[in-house]
N, C-alpha and C positions, 0 to 999 in steps of 0.2 A: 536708238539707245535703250538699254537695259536698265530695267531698276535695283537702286542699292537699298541696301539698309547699313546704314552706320560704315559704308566704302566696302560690305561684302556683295555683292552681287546675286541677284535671283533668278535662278535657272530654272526652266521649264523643263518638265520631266514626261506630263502626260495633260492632257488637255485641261485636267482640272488638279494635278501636282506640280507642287513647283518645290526647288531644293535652295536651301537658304546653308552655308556654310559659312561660320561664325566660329573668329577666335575665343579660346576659355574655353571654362568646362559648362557643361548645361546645366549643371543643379545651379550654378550659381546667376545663371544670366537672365533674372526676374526682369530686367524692359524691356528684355524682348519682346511685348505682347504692345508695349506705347512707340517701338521702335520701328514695326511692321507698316506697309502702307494701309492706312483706313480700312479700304477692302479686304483684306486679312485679318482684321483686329477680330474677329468672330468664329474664323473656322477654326474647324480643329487641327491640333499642333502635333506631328509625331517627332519623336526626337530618337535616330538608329545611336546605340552609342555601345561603348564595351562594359559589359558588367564586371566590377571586381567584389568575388567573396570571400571572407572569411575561411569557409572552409572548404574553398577551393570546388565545390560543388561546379561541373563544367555543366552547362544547360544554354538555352538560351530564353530570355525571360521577356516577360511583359508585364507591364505593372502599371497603375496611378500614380496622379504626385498628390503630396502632401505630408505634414505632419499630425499625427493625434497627438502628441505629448507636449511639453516645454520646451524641448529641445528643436536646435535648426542646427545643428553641426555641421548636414552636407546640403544646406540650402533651403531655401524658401523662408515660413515665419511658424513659429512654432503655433501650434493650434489651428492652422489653416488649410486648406484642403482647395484646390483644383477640380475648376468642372470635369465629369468626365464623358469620353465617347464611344459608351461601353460596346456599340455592335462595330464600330471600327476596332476597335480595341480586342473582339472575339474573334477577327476575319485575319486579323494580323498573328493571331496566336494559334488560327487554325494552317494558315501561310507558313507558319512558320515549323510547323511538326514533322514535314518531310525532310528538309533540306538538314532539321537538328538528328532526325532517324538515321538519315545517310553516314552521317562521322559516329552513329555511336550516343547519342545524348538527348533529353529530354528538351521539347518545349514547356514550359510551364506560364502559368501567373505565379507573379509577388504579389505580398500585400501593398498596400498604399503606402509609399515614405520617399522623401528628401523632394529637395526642390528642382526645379526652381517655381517661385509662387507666379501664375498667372492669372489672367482673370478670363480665360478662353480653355474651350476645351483640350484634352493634350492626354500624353502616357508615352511613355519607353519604351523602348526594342532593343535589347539589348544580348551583345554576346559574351558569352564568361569568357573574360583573357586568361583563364583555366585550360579551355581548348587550344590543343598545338596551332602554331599558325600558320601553318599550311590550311588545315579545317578552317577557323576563321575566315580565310580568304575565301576559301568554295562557299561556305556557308553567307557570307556576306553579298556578293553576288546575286546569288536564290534570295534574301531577302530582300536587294535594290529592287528588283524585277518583280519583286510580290508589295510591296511597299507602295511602286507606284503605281499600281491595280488595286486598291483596297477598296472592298465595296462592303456598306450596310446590307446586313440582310433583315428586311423587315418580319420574318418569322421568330426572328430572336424576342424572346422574353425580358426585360432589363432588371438584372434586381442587384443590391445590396451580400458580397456574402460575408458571413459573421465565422471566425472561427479559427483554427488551425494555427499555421507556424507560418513562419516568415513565406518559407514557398506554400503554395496552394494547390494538392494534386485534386484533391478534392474538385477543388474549382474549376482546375483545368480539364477534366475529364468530363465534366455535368460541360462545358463551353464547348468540348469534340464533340461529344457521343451526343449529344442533346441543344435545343433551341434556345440555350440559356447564355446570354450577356451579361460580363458582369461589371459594373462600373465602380465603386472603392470595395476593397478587400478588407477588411480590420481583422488583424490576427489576434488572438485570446490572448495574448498579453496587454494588447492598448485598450481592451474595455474599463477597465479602472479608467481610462480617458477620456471617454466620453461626454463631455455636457453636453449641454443643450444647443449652442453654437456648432459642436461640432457636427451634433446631430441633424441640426438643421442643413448644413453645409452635405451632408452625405448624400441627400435629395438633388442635388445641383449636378445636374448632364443632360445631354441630348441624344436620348431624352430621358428626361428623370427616372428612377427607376419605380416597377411594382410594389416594390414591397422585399423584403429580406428573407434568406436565405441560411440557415444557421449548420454548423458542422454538427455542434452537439446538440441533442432536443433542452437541454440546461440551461444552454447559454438564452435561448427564446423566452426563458422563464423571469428573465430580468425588466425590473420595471420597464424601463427607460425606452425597450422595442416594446412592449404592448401598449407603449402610447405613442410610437413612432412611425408605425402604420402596418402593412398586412405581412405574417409569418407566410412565405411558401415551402412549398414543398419540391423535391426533387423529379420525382416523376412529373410535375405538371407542367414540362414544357416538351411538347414531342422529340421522339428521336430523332437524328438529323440522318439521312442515307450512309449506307455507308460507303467508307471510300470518299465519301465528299472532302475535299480541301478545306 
């Protein structure tokens, strides 16, 4: 016999993946994490799901969970923030640049937002239900198969990046082209959001990050990161091959 969680069933995928398939939506299903068996309460959580946007932007994305602000409208608790896995987290958004190439459309990171609130590390993969679906299909496919291969690469840099708009090409192109992980995103609108909690909270993955990484040089001039820990820079994390996945 097979193990359940809450009567869904856990399938084994690759020697060290297993696929858990649960009714609801995922922003909202925060005991997931007291639900899992013991030995799962620690690893990290990926969640495939379909992105929907506003304006319709077809991509396919990777992102953090949590919220910087007050609000919890698609899940979690507001002001809370999820470990994150930031070189799992760059190897799935590097996985995932061919197969978005192929129909036409970008891989990207998001910034950090919506739930659901865990206390293990975790992040999205998700596809814009924007793309026809037929693409969807092929594209989902190419990411099961890269999904359950995910590997850290220990040459990844980990940092913090500060800046920019809901999507991050910025970020996502310093994570292709370069050694650089990145674990919460904060887009320039949620710095008004920041205390100290949340601050603290932005240190929290495996493994923590170096230090932050800022779009604009302005935004690094703000109290709050020079007593948060060390400003990087772009260049300082080697190129990565190219051609590399």
């Amino acid at each position: 016999m097979g193990e359940f969680v809450d009567g869904s069933a856990l399938r084994q995928l690759a020697p060290e993946v297993e696929l858990l398939r649960r009714p609801g939506l995922h922003i909202y299903d925060a005991h997931l994490g007291s639900a899992l068996p013991p030995r799962l309460r620690s690893v990290p959580l990926v969640f495939p799901s379909r992105h929907r946007s506003e304006s319709g932007i077809g991509c396919l994305a990777v992102h953090p969970i949590g919220n910087f602000g007050p609000s919890a409208e698609v899940g979690g608790e507001p002001g809370r923030l999820v470990p994150t896995s930031a070189r799992l987290m760059a190897d799935a958004l590097r996985q995932a640049a061919e197969p978005a190439a192929a129909i036409g459309v970008h891989a990207t990171y998001e910034a950090t937002h919506h739930g659901p609130l865990l206390h293990q590390p975790a992040f999205f993969v998700e596809i814009a239900d924007s793309i026809p679906a037929a693409d969807q299909r092929e594209v989902a496919v190419s990411l099961a198969t890269a999904l359950a291969d995910l590997t850290e690469d220990p040459a990844d840099r980990v940092a913090v990046g500060v800046g920019g708009g809901h999507y991050a090409p910025h970020f996502t192109e310093l994570a292709i082209t370069r050694h650089w992980a990145f674990g919460h995103i904060v887009p320039r609108h949620a710095l008004e959001l920041l205390s100290p909690e949340i601050l603290r909270q932005l240190k929290v993955g495996l493994p923590p990050p170096e230090g932050a990484l800022f779009q604009r040089a302005a935004d690094a001039d703000r109290r709050e990161w020079k007593e948060w820990g060390p400003r990087l820079r772009d260049s300082e994390a080697p190129p990565r091959p190219t051609g590399a996945p």
